[in-house]
C-alpha positions in Angstrom: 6.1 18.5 2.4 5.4 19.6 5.7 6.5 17.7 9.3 3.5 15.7 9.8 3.3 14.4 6.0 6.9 13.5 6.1 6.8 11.5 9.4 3.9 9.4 8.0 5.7 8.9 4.6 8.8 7.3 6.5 6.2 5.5 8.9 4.5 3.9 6.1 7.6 3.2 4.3 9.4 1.7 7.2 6.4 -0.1 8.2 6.3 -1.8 4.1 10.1 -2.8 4.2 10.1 -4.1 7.9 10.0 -7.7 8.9 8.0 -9.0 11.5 11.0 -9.2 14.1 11.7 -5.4 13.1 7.7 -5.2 14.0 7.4 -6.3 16.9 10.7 -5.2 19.0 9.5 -1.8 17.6 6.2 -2.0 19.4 7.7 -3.2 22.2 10.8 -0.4 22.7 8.6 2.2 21.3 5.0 1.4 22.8 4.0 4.7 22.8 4.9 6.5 19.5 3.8 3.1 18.0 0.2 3.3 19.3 -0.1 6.7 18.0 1.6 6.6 14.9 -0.8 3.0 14.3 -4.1 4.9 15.0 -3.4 7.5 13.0 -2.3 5.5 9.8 -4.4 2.0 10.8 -5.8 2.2 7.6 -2.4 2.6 5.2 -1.0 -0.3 7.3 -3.8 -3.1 7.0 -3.2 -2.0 2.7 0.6 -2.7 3.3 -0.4 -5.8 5.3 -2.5 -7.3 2.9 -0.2 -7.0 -0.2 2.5 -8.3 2.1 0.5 -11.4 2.3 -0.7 -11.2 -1.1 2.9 -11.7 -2.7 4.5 -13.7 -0.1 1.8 -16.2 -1.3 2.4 -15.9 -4.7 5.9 -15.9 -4.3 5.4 -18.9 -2.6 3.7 -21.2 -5.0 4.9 -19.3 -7.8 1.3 -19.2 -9.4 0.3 -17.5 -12.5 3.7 -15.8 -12.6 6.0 -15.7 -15.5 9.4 -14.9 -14.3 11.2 -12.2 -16.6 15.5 -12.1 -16.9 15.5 -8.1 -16.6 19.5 -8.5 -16.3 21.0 -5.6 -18.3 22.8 -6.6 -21.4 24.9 -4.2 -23.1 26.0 -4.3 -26.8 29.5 -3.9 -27.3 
């Protein structure tokens, strides 16, 4: 994996897992790398986006969801 794949993998990553406070007080301290690193991967992010809203909205009003107990139950 070379520098530039790498630095987009933990961008993207970071940018899935990151609330909106984390979001915004990163473009704020880090105006500059976050412009670039945005226009380069603007597409990737609206995809995270938009499945961001996706579940929050199902997880919301819980529709068309069956809920599955995937606890791990051991046999003794």
């Amino acid at each position: 994996m070379t520098l530039k794949e790498l630095e987009k993998h933990n961008f993207l990553t970071w940018c899935k897992y990151a609330d909106a406070k984390e979001l915004e007080d990163a473009k704020w301290k880090n105006h500059e790398v976050w412009e670039r690193l945005y226009s380069e991967y603007s597409d990737e992010i609206e995809v995270i986006n938009k499945t961001k809203q996706v579940y929050e909205s199902v997880s919301q009003h819980e529709i068309g969801i069956q809920k599955f107990d995937l606890s791990l139950k051991i046999s003794t």
